[in-house]
C-alpha positions in Angstrom: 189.6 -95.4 177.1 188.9 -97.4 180.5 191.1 -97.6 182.8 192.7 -101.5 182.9 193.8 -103.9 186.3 196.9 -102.9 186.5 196.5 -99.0 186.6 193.5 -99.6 189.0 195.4 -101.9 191.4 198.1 -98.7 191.7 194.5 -96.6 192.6 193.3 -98.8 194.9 196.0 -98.6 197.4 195.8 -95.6 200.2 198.6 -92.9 199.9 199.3 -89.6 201.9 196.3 -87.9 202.7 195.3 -84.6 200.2 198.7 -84.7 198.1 199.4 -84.6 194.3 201.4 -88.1 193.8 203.6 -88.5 190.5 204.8 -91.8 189.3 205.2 -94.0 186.2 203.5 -96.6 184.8 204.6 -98.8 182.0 204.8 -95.9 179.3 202.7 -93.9 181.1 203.3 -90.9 183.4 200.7 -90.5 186.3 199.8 -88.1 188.4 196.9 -88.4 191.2 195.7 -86.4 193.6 194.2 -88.0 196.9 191.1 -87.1 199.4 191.6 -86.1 202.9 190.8 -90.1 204.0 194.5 -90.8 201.3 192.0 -92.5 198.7 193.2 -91.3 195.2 190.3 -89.1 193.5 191.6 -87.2 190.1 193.8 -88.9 188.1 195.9 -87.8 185.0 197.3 -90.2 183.0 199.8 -89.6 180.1 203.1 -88.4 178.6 204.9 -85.5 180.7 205.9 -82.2 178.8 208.8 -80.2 178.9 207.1 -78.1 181.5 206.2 -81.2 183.5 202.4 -80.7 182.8 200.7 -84.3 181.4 199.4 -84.3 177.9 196.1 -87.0 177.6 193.5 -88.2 179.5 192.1 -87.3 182.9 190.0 -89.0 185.3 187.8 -88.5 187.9 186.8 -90.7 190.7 183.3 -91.3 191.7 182.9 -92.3 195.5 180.0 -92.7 197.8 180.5 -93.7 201.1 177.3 -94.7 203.7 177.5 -93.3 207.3 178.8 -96.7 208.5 182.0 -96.0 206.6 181.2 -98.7 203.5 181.6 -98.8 200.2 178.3 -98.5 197.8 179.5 -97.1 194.6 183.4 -96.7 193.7 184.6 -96.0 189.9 186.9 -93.8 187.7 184.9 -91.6 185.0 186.8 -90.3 182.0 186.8 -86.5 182.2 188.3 -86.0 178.6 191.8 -84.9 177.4 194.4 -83.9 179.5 196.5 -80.5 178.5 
């Protein structure tokens, strides 16, 4: 499952530096945590649970960063189920 423009436009934005963010998307529950620059980096994306845990797939993101600061690779690589 790839990730589609709507979800990735909701990762693109800069957040809190190093927190766990929970929202919803859609049907979806999310739950991302960010890098210490607020960049969101592991993403879970789901249903929640009765104990608040999210049940299917998780994400992670692949960044690389030159020492100028830009951009050379940036995508989301499925890590599997979610439990």
């Amino acid at each position: 499952m790839d990730l589609k423009e709507p979800v990735l436009k909701i990762l693109a934005k800069q957040y809190e530096p190093s927190t766990l963010i929970e929202t919803t998307f859609k049907r979806y529950d999310l739950a991302f945590k960010t890098d210490d620059e607020g960049r969101p980096i592991l993403l879970f994306i789901g249903k929640r649970d009765e104990l608040g845990n999210i049940k299917g797939e998780r994400y992670a993101r692949r960044l690389k960063i030159d020492p100028d600061g830009k951009v050379i690779k940036d995508h989301w690589e499925h890590k599997g189920k979610a439990t």
